[in-house]
C-alpha positions in Angstrom: 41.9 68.8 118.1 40.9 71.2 115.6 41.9 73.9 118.7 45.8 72.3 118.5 46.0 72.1 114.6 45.0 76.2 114.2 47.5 77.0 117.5 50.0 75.0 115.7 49.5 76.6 112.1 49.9 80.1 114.2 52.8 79.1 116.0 54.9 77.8 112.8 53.4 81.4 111.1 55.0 83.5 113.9 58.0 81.6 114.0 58.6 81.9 110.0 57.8 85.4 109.8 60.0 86.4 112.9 62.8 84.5 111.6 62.6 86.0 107.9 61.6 89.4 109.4 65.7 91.1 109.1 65.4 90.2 105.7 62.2 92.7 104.7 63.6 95.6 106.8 68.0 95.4 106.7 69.5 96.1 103.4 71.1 93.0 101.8 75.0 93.1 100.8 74.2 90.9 97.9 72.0 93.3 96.4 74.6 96.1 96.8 77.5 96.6 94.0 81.0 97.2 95.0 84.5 96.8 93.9 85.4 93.3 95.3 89.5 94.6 95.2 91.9 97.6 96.2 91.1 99.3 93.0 88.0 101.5 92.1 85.8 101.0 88.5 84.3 103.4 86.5 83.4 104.0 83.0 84.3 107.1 80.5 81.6 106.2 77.1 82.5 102.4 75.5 85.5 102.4 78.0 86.0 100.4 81.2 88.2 101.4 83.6 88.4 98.6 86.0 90.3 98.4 89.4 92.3 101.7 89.1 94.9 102.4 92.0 98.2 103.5 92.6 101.3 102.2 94.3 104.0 104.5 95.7 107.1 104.1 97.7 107.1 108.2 98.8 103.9 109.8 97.5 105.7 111.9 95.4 105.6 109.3 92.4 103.1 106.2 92.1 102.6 103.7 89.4 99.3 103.6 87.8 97.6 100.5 88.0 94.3 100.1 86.1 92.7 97.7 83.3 91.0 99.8 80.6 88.5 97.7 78.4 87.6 99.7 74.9 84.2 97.6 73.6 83.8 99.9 70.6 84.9 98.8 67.0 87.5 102.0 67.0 90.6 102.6 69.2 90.1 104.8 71.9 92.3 107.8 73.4 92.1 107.9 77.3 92.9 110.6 79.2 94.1 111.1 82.8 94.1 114.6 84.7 95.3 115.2 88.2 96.7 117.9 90.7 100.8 117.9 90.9 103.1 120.2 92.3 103.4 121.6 88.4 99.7 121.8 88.9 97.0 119.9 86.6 99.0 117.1 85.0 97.6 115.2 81.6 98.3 111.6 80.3 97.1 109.9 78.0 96.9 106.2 76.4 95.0 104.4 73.8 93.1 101.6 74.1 93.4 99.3 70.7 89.4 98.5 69.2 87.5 96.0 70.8 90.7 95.3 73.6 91.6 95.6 76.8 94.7 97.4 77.6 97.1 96.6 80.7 98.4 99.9 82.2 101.1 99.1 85.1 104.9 98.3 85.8 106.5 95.2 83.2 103.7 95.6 80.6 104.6 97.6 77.7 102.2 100.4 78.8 103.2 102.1 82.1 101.4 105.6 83.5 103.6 107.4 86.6 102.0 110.3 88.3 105.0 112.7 89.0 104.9 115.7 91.6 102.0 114.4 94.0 101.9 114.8 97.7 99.6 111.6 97.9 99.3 110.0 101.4 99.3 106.0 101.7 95.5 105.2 102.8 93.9 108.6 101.1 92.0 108.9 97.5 93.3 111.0 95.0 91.2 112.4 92.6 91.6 111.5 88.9 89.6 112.9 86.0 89.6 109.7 83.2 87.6 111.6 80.0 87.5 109.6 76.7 85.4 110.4 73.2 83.5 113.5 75.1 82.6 112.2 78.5 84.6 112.0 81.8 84.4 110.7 85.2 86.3 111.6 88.4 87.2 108.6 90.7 88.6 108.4 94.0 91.5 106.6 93.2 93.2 104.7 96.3 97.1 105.2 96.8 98.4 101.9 98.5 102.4 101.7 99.2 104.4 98.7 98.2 104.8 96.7 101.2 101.5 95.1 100.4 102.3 91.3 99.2 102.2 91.6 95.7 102.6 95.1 95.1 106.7 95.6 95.7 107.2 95.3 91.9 104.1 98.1 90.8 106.0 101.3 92.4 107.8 103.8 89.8 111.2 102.7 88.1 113.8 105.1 89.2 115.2 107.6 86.6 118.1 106.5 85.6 121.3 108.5 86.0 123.8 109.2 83.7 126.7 107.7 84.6 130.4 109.2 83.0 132.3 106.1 81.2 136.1 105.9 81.3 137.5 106.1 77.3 140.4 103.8 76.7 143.5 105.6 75.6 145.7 104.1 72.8 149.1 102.7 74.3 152.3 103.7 72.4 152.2 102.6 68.5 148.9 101.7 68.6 146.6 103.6 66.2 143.5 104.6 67.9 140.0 103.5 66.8 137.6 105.2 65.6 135.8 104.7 69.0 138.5 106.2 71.4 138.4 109.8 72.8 141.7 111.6 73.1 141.8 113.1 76.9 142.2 116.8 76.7 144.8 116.7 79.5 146.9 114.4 77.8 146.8 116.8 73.9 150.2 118.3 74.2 149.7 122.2 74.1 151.4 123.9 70.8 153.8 126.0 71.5 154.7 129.5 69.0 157.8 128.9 66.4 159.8 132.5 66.3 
């Protein structure tokens, strides 16, 4: 009896140690900190950069998409180099004191990078430096035919486009607002 009892005890000893044994010898994903988004985080002194990507329609110009979290009683300047065509290109925003500061398409802070030759799937390399320190990140460049990302990509420039001026008819006085068409200015001609 006492024979069963130990061979028992040795039996439900093997089988729990076997059965917990992956857990002393394979690395855990809980235990392991990553950035549960598309965006990378990273930290440049009291400021918190937090899911940083762009979103580009060519990989020439892409939208800056990043939440930057200033915990220090004072507003902070960040800054933002990377590699264009014009070579190493600066921005810069500042984060109001003890705030967190929305940069991206429809909020009233927007950041494009201009001049890149940025590949959808690749990382491009952005140095964020704020009060002294800096960090490089890896920044992911994502296109816009992601659900939920048609609206982040660069506004267009906008071209100027020529407006027609509206000529006064006959005895009308024109405003102060109309343009005379040089065409239509009759040419003086010499008395002799």
């Amino acid at each position: 009896m006492r024979m069963r009892a130990a061979a028992c005890v040795a039996l439900v000893g093997a089988v729990v140690t076997g059965l917990t044994g992956c857990e002393f010898f394979a690395p855990q994903q809980t235990t392991r900190s990553y950035s549960a988004s598309d965006g990378v985080n990273g930290s440049v002194g009291p400021v918190d950069i937090r899911n940083a990507f762009l979103v580009t329609v060519d990989g020439t110009d892409a939208s800056l998409i990043v939440s930057l979290i200033n915990s220090s009683a004072t507003a902070r300047s960040v800054s933002m180099q990377y590699n264009s065509a014009s070579g190493v290109t600066t921005q810069s925003v500042v984060v109001p004191a003890n705030a967190s500061l929305a940069v991206r398409p429809g909020e009233p802070v927007t950041v494009t990078f201009s001049g890149l030759t940025a590949k959808t799937g690749s990382l491009l390399p952005v140095f964020f430096s704020s009060g002294g320190t800096s960090d490089q990140l890896g920044v992911p460049v994502l296109d816009n035919t992601l659900p939920g990302y048609a609206t982040l990509t660069p506004s267009p420039t906008p071209t100027p486009t020529p407006t027609k001026t509206k000529k006064p008819s006959d005895g009308e006085s024109p405003s102060p607002t109309d343009t005379a068409d040089p065409l239509d200015t009759p040419t003086p001609t010499p008395t002799p």
